[in-house]
KOLFINU-163967 format. One record per residue (C-alpha): x, y negated, z negated; chain; residue number from 1. Coordinates in steps of 0.001 Angstrom, whole numbers, padded with zeros to 6 digits. Layout:
<atoms>
<atom><X>X</X><Y>Y</Y><Z>Z</Z><kette>A</kette><nr>NUM</nr></atom>
...
</atoms>
This chain:
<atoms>
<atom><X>-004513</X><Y>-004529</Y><Z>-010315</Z><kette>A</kette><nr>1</nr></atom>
<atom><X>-002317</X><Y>-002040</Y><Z>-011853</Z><kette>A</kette><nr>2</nr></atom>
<atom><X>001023</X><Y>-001104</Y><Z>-009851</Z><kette>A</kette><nr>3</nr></atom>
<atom><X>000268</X><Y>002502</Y><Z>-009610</Z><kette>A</kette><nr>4</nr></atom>
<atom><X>-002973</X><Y>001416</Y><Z>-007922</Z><kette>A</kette><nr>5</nr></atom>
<atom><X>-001271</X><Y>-001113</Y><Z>-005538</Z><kette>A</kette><nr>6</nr></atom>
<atom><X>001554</X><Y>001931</Y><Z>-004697</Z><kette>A</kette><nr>7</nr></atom>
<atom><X>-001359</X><Y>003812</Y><Z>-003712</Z><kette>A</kette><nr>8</nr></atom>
<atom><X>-003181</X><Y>001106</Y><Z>-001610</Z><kette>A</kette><nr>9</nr></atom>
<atom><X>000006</X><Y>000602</Y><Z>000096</Z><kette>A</kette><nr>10</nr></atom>
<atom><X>001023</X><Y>004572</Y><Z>000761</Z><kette>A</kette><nr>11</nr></atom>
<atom><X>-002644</X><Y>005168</Y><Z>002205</Z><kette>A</kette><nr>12</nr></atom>
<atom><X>-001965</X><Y>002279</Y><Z>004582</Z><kette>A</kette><nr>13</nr></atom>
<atom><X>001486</X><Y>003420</Y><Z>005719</Z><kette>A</kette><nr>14</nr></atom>
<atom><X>000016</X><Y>006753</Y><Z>006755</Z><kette>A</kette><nr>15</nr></atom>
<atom><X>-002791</X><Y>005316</Y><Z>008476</Z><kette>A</kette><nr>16</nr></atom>
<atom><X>-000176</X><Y>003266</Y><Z>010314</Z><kette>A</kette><nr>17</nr></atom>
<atom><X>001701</X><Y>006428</Y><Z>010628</Z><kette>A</kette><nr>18</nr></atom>
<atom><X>-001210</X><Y>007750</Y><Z>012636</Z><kette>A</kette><nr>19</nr></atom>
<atom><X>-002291</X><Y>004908</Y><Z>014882</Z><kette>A</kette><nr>20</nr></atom>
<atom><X>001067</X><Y>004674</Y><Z>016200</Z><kette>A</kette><nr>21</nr></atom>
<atom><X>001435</X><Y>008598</Y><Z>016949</Z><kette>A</kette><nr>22</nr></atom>
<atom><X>-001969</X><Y>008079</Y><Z>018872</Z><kette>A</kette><nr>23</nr></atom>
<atom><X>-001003</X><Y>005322</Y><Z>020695</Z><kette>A</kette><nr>24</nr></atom>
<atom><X>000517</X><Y>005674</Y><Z>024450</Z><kette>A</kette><nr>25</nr></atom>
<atom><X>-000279</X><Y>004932</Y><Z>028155</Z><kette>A</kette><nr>26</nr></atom>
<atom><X>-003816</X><Y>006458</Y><Z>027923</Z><kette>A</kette><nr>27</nr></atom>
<atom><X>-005299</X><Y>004894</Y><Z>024452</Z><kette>A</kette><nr>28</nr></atom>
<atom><X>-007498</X><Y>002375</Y><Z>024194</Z><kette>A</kette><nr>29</nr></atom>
<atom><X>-006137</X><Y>-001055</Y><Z>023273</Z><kette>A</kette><nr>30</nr></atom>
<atom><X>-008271</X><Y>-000653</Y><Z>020024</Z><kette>A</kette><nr>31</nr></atom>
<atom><X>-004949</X><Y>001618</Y><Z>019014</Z><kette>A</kette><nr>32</nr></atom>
<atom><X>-002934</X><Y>-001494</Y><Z>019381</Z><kette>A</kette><nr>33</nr></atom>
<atom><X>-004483</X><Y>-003848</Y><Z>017498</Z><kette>A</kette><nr>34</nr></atom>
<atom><X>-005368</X><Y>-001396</Y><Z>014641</Z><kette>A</kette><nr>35</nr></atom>
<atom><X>-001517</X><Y>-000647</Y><Z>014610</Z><kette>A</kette><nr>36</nr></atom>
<atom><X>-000693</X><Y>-004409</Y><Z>014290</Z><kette>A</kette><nr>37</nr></atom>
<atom><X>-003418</X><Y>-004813</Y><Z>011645</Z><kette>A</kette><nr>38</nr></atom>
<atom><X>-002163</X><Y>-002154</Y><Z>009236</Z><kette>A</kette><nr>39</nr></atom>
<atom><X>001365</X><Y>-003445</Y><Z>009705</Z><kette>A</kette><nr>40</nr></atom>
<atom><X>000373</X><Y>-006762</Y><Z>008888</Z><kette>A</kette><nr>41</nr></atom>
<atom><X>-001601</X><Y>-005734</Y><Z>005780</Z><kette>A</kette><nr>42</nr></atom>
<atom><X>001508</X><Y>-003407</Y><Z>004468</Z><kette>A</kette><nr>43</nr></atom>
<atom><X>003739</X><Y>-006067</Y><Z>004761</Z><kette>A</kette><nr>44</nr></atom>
<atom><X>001160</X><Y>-008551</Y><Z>002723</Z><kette>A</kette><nr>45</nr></atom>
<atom><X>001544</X><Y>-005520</Y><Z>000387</Z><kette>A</kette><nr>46</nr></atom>
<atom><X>004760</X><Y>-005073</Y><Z>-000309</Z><kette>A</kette><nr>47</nr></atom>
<atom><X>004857</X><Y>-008901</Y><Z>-000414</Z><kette>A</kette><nr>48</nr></atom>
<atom><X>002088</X><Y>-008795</Y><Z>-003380</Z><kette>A</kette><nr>49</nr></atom>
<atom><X>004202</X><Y>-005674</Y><Z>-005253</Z><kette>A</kette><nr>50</nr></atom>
<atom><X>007428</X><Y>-007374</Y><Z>-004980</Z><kette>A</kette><nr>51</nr></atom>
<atom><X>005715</X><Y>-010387</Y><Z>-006231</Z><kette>A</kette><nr>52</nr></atom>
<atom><X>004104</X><Y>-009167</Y><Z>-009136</Z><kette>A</kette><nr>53</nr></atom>
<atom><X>005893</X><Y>-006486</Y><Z>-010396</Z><kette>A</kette><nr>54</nr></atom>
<atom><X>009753</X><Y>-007667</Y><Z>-010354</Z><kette>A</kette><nr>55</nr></atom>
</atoms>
């Protein structure tokens, strides 16, 4: 996987994350939650993979 691919992968996931956290609050279904933890842990494998393979 190419790094300009893997930038990309990573920025679409960090705006998803960017949006399940603005939706979540008192009313939201859990669902909000755990997609919110979810993306975070898959950005962080991410930029764990870049920094890995591209130093």
């Amino acid at each position: 996987m190419n790094k300009g691919l893997m930038c990309g992968i990573i920025a679409i996931i960090a705006l998803a994350l960017v949006f399940v956290a603005s939706n979540i609050n008192a009313a939201a279904s859990p669902a909000y939650l755990v997609a919110a933890v979810v993306l975070m842990a898959a950005y962080c494998f991410g930029q764990y993979r870049l920094d890995k393979n591209y130093r």
